[in-house]
C-alpha positions as MATLAB code, in Angstrom:
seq = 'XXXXXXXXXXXXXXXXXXXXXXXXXXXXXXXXXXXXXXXXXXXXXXXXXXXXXXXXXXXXXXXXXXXXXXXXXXXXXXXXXXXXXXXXXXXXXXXXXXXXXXXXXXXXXXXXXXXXXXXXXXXXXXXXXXXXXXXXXXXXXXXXXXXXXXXXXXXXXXXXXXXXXXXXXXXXXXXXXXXXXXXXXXXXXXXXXXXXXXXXXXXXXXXXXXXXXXXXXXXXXXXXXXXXXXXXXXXXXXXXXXXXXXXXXXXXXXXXXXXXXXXXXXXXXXXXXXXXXXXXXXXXXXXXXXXXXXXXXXXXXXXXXXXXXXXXXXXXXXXXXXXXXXXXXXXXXXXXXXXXXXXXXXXXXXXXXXXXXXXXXXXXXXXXXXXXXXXXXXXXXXXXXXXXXXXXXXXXXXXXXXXXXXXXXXXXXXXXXXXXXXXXXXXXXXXXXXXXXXXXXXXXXXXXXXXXXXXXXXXXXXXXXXXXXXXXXXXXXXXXXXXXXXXXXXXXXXXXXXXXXXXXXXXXXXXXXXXXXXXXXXXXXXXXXXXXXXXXXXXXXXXXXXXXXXXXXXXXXXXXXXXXXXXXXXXXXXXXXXXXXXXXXXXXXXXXXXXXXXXXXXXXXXXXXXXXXXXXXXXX';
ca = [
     -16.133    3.500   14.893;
     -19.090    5.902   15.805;
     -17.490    8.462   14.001;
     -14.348    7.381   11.936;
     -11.554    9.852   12.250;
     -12.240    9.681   16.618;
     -10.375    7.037   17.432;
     -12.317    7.533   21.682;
     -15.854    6.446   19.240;
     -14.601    3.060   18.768;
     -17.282    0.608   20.511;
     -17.762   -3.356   20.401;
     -21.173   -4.313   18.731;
     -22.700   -7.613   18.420;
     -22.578   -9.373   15.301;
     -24.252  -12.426   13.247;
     -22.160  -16.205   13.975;
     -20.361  -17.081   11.287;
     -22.520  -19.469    9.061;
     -19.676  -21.930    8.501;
     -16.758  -23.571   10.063;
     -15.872  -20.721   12.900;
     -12.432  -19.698   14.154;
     -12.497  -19.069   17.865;
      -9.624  -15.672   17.608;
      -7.558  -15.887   20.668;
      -5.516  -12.606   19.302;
      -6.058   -9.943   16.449;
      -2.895   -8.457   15.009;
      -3.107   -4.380   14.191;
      -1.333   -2.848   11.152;
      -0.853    0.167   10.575;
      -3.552    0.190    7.610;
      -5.903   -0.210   10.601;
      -4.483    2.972   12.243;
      -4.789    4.800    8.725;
      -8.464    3.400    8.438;
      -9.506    4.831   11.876;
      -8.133    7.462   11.684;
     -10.199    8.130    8.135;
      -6.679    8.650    6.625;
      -7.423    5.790    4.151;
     -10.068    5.248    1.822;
     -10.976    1.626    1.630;
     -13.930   -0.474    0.101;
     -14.741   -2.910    3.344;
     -13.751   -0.302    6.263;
     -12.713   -3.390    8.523;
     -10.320   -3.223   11.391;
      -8.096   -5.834   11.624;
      -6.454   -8.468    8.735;
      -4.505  -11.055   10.524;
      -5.489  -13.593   13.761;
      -4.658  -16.432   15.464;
      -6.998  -19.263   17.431;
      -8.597  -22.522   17.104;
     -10.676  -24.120   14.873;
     -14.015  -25.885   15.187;
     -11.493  -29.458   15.480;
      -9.590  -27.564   18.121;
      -6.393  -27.133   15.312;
      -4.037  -24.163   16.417;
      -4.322  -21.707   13.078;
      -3.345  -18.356   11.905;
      -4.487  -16.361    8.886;
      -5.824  -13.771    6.914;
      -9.319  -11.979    6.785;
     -10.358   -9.289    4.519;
     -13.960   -9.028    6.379;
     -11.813   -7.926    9.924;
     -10.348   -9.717   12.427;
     -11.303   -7.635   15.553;
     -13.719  -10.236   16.401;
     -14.897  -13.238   19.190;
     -15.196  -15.491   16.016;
     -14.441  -15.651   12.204;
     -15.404  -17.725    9.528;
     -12.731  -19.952    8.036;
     -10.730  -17.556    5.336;
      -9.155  -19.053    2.719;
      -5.395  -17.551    4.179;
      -4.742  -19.750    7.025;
      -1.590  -21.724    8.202;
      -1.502  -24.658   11.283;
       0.537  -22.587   14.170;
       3.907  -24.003   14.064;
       4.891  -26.232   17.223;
       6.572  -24.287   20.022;
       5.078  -20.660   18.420;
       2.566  -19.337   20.693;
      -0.575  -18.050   19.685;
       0.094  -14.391   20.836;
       3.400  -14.995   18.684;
       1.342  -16.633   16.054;
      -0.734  -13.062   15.555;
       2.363  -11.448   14.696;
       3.580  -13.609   11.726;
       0.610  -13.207    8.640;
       0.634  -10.052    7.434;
       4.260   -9.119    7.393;
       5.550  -12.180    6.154;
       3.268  -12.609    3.473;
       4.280   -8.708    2.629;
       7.622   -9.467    2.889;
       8.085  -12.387    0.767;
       5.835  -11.806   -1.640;
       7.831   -8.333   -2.065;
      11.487  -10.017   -1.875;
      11.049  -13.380   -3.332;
       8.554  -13.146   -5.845;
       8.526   -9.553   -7.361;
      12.045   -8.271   -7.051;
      13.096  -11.559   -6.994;
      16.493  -10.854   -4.755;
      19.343  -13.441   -4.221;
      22.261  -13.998   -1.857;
      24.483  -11.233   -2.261;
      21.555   -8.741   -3.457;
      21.110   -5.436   -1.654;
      18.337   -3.763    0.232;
      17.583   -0.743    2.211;
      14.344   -1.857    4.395;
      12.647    1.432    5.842;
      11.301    1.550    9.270;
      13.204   -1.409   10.741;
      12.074   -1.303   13.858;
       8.189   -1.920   13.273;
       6.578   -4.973   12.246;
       7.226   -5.445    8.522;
      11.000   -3.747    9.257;
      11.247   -6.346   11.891;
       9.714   -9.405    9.491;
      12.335   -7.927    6.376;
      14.969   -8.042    8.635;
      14.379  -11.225    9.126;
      14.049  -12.681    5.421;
      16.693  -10.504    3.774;
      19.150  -12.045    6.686;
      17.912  -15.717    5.670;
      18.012  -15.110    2.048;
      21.856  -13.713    2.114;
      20.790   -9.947    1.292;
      23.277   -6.989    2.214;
      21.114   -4.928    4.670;
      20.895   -0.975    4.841;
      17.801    0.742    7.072;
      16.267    3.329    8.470;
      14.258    4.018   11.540;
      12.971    6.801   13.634;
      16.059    8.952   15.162;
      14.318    8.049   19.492;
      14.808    4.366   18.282;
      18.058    4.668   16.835;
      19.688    3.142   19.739;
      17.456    0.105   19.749;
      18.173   -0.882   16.644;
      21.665   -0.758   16.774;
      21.613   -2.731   20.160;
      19.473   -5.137   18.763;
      19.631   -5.649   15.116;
      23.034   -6.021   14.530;
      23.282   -3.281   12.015;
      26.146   -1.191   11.449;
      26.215    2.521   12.332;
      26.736    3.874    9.013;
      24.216    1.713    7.317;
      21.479    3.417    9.212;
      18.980    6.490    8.748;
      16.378    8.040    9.597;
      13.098    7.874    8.830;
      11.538   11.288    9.442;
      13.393   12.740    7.107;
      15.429   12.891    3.068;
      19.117   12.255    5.197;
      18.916    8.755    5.244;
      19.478    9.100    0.873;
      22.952   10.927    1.728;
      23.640    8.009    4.387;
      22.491    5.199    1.712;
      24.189    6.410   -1.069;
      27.446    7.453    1.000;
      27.559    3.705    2.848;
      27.283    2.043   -0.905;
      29.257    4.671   -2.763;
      26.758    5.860   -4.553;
      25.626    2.938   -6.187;
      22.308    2.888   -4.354;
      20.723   -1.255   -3.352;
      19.183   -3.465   -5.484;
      15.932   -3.098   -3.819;
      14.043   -0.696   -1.850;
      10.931   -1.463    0.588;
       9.874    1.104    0.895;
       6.683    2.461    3.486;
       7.284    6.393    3.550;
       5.349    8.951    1.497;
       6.232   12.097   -0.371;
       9.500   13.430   -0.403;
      10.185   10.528    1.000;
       9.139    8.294   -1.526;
      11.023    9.731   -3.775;
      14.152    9.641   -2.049;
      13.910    6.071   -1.654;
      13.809    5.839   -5.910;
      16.700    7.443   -5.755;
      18.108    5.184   -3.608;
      17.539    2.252   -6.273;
      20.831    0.822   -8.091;
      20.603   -0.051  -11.812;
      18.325   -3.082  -12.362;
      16.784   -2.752   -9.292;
      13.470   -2.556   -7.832;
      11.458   -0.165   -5.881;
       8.911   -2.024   -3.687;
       5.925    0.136   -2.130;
       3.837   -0.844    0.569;
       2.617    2.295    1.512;
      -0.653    3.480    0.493;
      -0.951    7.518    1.105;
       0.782    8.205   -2.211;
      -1.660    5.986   -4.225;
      -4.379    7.509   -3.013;
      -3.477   10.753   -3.644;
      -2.178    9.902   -7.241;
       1.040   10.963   -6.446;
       3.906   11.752   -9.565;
       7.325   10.000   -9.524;
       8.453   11.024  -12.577;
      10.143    8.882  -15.265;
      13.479    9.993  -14.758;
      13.340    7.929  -11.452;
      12.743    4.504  -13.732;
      15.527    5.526  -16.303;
      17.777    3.424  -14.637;
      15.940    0.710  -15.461;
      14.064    0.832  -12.001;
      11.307   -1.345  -11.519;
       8.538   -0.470   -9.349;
       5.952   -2.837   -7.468;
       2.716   -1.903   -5.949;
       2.702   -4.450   -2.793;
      -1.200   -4.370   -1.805;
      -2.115   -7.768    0.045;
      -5.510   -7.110    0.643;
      -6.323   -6.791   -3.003;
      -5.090  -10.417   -3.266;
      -7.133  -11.832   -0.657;
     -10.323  -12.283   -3.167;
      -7.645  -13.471   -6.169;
      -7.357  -17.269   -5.746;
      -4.377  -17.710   -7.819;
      -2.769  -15.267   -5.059;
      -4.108  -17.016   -2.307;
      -2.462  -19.945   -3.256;
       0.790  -18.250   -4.188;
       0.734  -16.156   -0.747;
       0.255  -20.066    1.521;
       2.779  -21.359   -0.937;
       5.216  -18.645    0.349;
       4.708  -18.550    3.822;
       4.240  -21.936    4.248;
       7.481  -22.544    2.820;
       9.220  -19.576    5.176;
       7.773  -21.749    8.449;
       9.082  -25.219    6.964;
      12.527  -23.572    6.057;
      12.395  -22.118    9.724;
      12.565  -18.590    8.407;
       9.792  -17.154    9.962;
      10.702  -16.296   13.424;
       7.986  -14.228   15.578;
       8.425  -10.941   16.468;
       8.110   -8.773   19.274;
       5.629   -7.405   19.958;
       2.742   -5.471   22.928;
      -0.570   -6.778   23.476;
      -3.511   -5.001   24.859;
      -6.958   -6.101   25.741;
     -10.584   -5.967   24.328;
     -11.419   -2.994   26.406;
      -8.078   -1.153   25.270;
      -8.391   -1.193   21.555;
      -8.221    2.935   21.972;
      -5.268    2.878   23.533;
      -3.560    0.370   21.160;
      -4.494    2.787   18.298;
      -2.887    5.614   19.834;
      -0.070    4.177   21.111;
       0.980    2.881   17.483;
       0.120    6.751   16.359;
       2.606    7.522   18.529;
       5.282    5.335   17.239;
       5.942    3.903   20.805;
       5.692    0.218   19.273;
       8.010   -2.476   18.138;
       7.241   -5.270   16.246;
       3.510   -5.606   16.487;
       0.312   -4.402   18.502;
      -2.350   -7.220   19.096;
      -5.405   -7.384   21.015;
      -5.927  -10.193   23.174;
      -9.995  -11.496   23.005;
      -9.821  -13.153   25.891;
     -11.355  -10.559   27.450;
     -15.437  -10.609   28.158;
     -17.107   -7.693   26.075;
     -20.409   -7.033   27.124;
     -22.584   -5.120   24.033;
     -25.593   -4.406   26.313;
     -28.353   -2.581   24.244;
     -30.485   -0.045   26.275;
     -33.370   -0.663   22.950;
     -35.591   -3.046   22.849;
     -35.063   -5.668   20.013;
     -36.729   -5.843   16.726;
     -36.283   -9.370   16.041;
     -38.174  -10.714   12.507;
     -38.079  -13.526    9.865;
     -39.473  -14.501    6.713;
     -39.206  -12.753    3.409;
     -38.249   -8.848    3.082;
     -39.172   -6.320    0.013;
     -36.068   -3.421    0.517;
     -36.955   -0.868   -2.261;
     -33.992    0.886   -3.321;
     -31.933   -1.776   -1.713;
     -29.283   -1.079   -3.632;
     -28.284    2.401   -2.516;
     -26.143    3.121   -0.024;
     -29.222    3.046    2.894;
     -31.226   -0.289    1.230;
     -28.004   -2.328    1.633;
     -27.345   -1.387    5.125;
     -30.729   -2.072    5.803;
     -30.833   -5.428    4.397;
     -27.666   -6.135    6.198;
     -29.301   -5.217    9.485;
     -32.641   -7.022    8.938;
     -30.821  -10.435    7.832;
     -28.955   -9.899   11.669;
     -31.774   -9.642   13.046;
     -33.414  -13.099   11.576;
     -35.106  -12.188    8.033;
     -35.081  -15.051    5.791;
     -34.038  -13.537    2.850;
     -34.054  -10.282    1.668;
     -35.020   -8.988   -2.098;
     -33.541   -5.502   -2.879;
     -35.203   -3.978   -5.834;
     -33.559   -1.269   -7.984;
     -34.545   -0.485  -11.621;
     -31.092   -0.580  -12.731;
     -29.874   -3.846  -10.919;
     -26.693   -4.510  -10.005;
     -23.988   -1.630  -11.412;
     -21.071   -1.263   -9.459;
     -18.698   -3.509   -8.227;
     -19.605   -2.382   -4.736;
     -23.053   -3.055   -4.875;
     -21.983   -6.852   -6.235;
     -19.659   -6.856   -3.207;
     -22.106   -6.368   -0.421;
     -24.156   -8.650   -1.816;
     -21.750  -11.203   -2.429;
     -20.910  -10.801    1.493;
     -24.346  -11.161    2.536;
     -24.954  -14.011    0.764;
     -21.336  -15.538    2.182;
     -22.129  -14.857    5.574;
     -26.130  -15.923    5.767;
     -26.232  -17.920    2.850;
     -26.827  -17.909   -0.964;
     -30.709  -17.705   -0.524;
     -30.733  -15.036    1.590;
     -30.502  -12.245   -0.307;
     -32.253  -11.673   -3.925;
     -31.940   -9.259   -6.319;
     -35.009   -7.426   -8.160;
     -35.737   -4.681  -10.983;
     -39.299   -4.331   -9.748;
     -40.404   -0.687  -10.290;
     -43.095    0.234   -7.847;
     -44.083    3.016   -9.492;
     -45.262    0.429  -12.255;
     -48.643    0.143  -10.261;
     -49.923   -3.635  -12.173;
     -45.587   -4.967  -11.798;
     -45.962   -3.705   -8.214;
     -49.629   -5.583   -7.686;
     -48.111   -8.987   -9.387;
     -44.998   -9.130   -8.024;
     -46.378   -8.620   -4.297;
     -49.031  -11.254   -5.157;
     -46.344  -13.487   -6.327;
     -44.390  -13.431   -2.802;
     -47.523  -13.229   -0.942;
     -46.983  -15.974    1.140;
     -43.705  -15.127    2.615;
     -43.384  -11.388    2.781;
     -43.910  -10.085    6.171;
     -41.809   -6.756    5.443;
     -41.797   -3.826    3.120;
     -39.160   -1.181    3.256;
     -38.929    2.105    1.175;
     -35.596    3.465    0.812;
     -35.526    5.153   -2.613;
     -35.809    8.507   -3.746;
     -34.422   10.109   -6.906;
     -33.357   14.004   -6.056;
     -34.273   16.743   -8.813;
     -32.861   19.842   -6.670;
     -33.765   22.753   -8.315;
     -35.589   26.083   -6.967;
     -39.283   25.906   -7.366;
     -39.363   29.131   -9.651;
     -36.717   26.992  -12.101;
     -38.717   23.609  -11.586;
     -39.892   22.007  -14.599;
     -42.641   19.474  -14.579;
     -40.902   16.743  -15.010;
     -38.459   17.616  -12.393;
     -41.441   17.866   -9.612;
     -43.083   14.015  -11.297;
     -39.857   12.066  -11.030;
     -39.091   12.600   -7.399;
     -42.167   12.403   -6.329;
     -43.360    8.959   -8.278;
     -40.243    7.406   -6.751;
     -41.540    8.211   -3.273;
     -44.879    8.560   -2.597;
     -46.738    7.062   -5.867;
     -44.149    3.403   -5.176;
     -44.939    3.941   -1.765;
     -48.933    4.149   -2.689;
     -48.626    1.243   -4.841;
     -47.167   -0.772   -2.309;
     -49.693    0.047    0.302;
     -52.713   -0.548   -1.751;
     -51.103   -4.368   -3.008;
     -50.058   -5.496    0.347;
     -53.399   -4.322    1.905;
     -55.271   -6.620   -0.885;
     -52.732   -9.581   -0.492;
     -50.627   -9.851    2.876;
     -52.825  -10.000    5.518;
     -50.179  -10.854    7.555;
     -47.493   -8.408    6.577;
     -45.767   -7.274   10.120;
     -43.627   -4.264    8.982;
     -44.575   -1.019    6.721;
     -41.374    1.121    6.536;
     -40.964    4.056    4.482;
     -37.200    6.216    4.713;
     -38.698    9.741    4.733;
     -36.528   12.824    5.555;
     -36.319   15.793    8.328;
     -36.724   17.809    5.258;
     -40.536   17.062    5.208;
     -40.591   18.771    8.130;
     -38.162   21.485    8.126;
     -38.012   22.271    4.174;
     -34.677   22.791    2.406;
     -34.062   25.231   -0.422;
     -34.172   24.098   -3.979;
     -35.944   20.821   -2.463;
     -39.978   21.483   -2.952;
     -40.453   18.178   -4.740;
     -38.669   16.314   -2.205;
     -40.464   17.540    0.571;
     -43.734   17.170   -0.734;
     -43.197   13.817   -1.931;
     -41.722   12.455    1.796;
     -44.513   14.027    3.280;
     -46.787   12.697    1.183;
     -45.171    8.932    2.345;
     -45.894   10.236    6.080;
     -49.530   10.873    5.138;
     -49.757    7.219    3.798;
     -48.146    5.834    6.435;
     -50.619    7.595    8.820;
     -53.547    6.108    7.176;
     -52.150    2.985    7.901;
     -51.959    3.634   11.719;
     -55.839    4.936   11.272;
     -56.986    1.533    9.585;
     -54.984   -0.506   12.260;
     -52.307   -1.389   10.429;
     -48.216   -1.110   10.419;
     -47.160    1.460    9.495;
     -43.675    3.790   10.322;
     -42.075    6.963    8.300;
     -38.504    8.090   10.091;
     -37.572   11.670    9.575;
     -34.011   10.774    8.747;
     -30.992   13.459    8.848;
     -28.000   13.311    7.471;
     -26.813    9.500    7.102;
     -22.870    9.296    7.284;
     -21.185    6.766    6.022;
     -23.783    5.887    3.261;
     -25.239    6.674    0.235;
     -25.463   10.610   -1.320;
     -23.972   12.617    1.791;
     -20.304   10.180    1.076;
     -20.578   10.986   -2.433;
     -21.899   15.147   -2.589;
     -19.670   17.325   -3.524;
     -20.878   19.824   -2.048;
     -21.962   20.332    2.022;
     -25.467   18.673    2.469;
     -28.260   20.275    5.049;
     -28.833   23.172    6.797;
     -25.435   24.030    9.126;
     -27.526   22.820   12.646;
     -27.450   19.419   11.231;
     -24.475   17.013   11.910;
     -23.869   13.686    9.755;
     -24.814   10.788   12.252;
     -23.235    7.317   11.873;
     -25.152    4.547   10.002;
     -24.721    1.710   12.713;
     -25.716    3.305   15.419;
     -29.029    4.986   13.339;
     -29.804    1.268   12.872;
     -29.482    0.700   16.288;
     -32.117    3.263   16.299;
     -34.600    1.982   14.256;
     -35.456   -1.378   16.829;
     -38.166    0.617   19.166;
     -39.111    2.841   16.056;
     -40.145   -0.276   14.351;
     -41.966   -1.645   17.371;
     -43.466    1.602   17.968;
     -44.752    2.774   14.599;
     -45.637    6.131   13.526;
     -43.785    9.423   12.429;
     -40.885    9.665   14.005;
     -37.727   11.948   13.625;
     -33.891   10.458   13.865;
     -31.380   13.345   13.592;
     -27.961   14.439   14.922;
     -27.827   18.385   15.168;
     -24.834   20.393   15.674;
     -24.640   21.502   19.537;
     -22.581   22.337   22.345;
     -23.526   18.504   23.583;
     -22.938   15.169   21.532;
     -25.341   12.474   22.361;
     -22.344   10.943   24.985;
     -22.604   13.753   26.926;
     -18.935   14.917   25.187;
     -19.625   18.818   26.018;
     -17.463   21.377   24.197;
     -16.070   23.836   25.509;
     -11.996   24.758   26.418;
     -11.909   21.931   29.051;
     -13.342   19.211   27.011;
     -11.171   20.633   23.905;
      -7.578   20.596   26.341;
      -9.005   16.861   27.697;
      -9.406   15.756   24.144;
      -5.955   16.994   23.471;
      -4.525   15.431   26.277;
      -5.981   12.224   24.921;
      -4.163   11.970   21.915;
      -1.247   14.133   22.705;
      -0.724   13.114   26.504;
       0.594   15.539   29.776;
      -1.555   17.740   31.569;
      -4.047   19.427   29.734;
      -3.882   22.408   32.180;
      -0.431   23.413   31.018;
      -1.604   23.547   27.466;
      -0.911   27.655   26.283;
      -4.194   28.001   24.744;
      -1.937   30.777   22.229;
       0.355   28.353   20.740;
      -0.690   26.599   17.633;
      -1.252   22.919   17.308;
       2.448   22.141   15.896;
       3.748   23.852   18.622;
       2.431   21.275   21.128;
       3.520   18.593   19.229;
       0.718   17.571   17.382;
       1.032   15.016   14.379;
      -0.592   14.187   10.729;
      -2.858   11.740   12.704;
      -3.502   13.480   16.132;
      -5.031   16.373   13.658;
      -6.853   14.225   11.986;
      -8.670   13.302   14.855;
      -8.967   16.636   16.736;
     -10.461   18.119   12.939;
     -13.101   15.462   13.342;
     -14.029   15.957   16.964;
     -14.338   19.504   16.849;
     -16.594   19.329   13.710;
     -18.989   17.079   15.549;
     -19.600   19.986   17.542;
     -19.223   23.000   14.565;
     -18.965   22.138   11.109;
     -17.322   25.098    9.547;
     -14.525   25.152   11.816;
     -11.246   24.912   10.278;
      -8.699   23.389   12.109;
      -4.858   23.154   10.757;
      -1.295   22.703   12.592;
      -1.298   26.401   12.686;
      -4.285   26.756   14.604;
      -3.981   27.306   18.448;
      -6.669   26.409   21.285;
      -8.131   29.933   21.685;
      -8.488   30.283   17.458;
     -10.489   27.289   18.269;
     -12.874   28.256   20.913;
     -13.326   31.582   19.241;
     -14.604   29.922   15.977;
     -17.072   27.395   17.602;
     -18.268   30.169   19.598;
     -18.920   32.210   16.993;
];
């Protein structure tokens, strides 16, 4: 996603072959936890679109499975969560079976542990897990009560045999009065539940005595949401059902191909329904789940050819790399992109090593996907002038690329600055980068790339950041002297990097208002002629009328981008009613907020907001 939140930025990009035993992916199923993702309604550790597939593997075996590194891919290394497609399934049917099976049974059979006769009211039964519950509460003997969205209503009850009064809505708190009316009051012995707020907590009351409460949902989590005891007094239990936090657990793994394998030999599983768009549509397939249109599943056929043309010329390297400050948000994303593009191995140095699990992740994925040499980790201080000389004399032989990504920000106006405040960023920065220079001249003749991260700020100043900007231009005037003795040598005036590192974190707005955050891949995508070409160079997004698509703003572009996710003819759009008036959802907004502050960052955009209040702001 260019710029997560816009679901029209999504692009294909060319990635490293798997290292080890690839699946060829003939289809990718979608979730909605892909929607939520995209939409940057979810916050998630490994941003990946796409959990469950279907294809071949290298002996040509029909298989289907589980990925927590993204499906949405040509080819996948072997997971650990894979089945053998069953004879007579398809593999488009195939796609449709992982995820909400797995969710399903793991929720029915082995936390609420339901039985023949048991009771359950499965929400949203016409999507894919609805569909999948359905399915496995019929098998297992369960009394079944649902709900769905009131346009499908008639669907469902033409299709999945459930009575009438046993069904409700989705959208709304009725469907308690329906449940509880249909069972007497009693409530179900178990809930699966996918709805959020008031919702939620319908649904608990909605539980029998003794019974369970199973979420799948994630909204609610995130937002630390309160139930409230009283809805457990009953002796409720409740179960957080979360299958991508199992995919790393192996004692899950085995439970989750114990379960499902079981469902296909017992001839429970049966594939659902489902509408499958190509490579070139994966837009389209978003917004059409936004819009609720599906049933069963959305997959996305790779058959199609994807062409990821680059208009850059490549930087293409090996041997060994130093990443200072590979650690940070920037160093890791950097090592990432230097191992695609052929390095060896990779050594990220950071004082304090490894801290956060995050950190151990990406390095743990690195070293999974090009191997367990290829990335090493160091708590080399270059600011240590004789550590910096030895350890570059120690890896003399096979370093053929330095890159300077730390910095350690003492903000503070220079009237307020202390001493100390002014030394520490600036030894980070230029002194490491001095000491670096001075060892690699003496040692690595043959050392291809000199790359220090400096900042538009060097430039352009910043208030409260004095130190800062004298200690990035003091890396540009280093990195110039390398140019003058015939050496390489490049400093990039970055912006604001998105995505990554401090901007994700700040809690506070970051840079001067004409600057807009600009996406981490396609920065990197940036850097190939900059590292061919050498020299100062600047790589920053500003806040315009123009995006660097050509995606001008102004009330056409606003009522075309609102035809995109809304649909109908933007022309009959009144630019005076507010968004909720023209039928805009949670999503939709989500999306529009994001677009529009591409182009202005202090507009505020809400469901009471209406096209003109829009224009007016940006304008002004």
């Amino acid at each position: 996603m260019g710029t997560i939140g816009d679901l029209s930025s999504g692009r294909w990009v060319a990635s490293p072959m798997p290292s080890r035993a690839p699946i060829s992916v003939a289809y990718s199923g979608l979730n909605f936890k892909d929607l939520m993702i995209a939409s940057n309604k979810l916050r998630v550790e490994v941003p990946a679109l796409g959990l469950e597939f279907s294809g071949t593997d290298e002996h040509g075996k029909r298989v289907m499975g589980m990925t927590a590194t993204g499906s949405l891919s040509k080819e996948l290394e072997a997971p650990p969560l894979m089945w053998e497609v069953p004879e007579g399934m398809g593999l488009d049917e195939a796609a449709t079976v992982p995820v909400v099976y797995c969710t399903v049974l793991y929720a029915l059979v082995e936390r609420a542990r339901l039985s023949a006769g048991d009771s359950i009211l499965i929400h949203a039964v016409s999507g894919g897990i609805g569909r999948a519950a359905l399915q496995i509460a019929r098998c297992m003997g369960l009394e079944v009560y649902a709900t769905c969205a009131p346009h499908k209503r008639e669907h469902v009850l033409a299709s999945c045999g459930i009575p009438p009064e046993r069904l409700g809505s989705s959208r709304d708190v009725s469907f308690k009065h329906t449940l509880l009316t249909a069972t007497g009051g009693e409530g179900v012995d178990c809930v699966l539940n996918s709805l959020a707020d008031e919702l939620l907590l319908a649904g608990l009351e909605c539980v029998a005595e003794y019974g369970h409460f199973c979420e799948i949902g994630k909204v609610d989590f995130q937002q630390n949401s309160p139930i409230g005891m009283t809805a457990l007094e009953r002796n409720v239990s409740f179960h957080a059902i979360d299958l991508a936090a199992m995919f790393s657990q192996p004692k899950k793994q085995k439970l989750l191909r114990r379960l499902l394998g079981d469902a296909l030999a017992s001839g429970w599983v049966t594939p659902l329904e489902h509408t499958t768009f190509g490579t070139n549509d994966v837009e389209q397939a978003l917004r059409y789940m936004a819009a609720s249109k599906h049933l069963g599943k959305v997959l996305i056929s790779m058959a199609d050819d994807v062409p990821t043309p680059s208009i850059f010329p490549r930087y293409v390297t090996s041997g060994t790399h130093l990443v200072v400050g590979g650690l940070g948000g920037l160093g890791l994303e950097l090592s990432e992109w230097l191992l695609s593009n052929g390095a060896a191995s990779v050594i990220l140095s950071g004082r304090s090593g490894i801290s956060t699990g995050w950190q151990k992740h990406r390095v743990e994925a690195m070293r999974g996907a090009y191997g367990e040499s290829s990335v090493v980790v160091s708590r080399l201080d270059c600011t240590d002038a004789p550590a910096c000389t030895a350890f570059v004399q120690s890896h003399a032989a096979d370093l053929v690329g330095v890159w300077h990504c730390a910095m350690s920000l003492r903000d503070v106006l220079f009237a307020n600055m202390t001493d100390e405040q002014w030394t520490d960023c600036v030894r980070v920065k230029a002194e490491g980068l001095a000491n670096l220079d001075i060892a690699t001249r003496a040692n690595c003749p043959s050392l291809q790339t000199f790359m220090a991260c400096s900042s538009i700020v060097a430039m352009m100043g910043n208030a409260g950041q004095s130190n800062y900007a004298y200690a990035n231009a003091a890396m540009e005037a280093i990195v110039r002297r390398r140019r003058h003795d015939g050496l390489h040598g490049l400093a990039v005036n970055w912006g604001l990097l998105d995505n990554v590192g401090f901007i994700t974190t700040a809690d506070k707005e970051v840079g001067a208002g004409w600057l807009a955050p600009q996406n981490i891949d396609d920065t990197l995508e940036r850097l190939h002629p900059m590292v061919l070409a050498g020299g100062v160079i600047s790589c920053i997004q500003t806040q315009s009328t123009a995006s660097d698509d050509g995606d001008v703003f102004d009330e056409a572009h606003l009522r075309l981008k609102l035809s995109g996710i809304l649909g109908g003819d933007p022309s009959k759009y009144d630019a005076n009613r507010t968004l909720e008036q023209l039928g805009i959802d949670s999503l939709g907004l989500v999306e529009l907020r994001n677009w529009v502050r591409r182009h202005c960052r202090t507009a505020t955009v809400t469901t009471g907001t209406s096209l003109a209040q829009i224009i007016a702001m940006t304008i002004a």
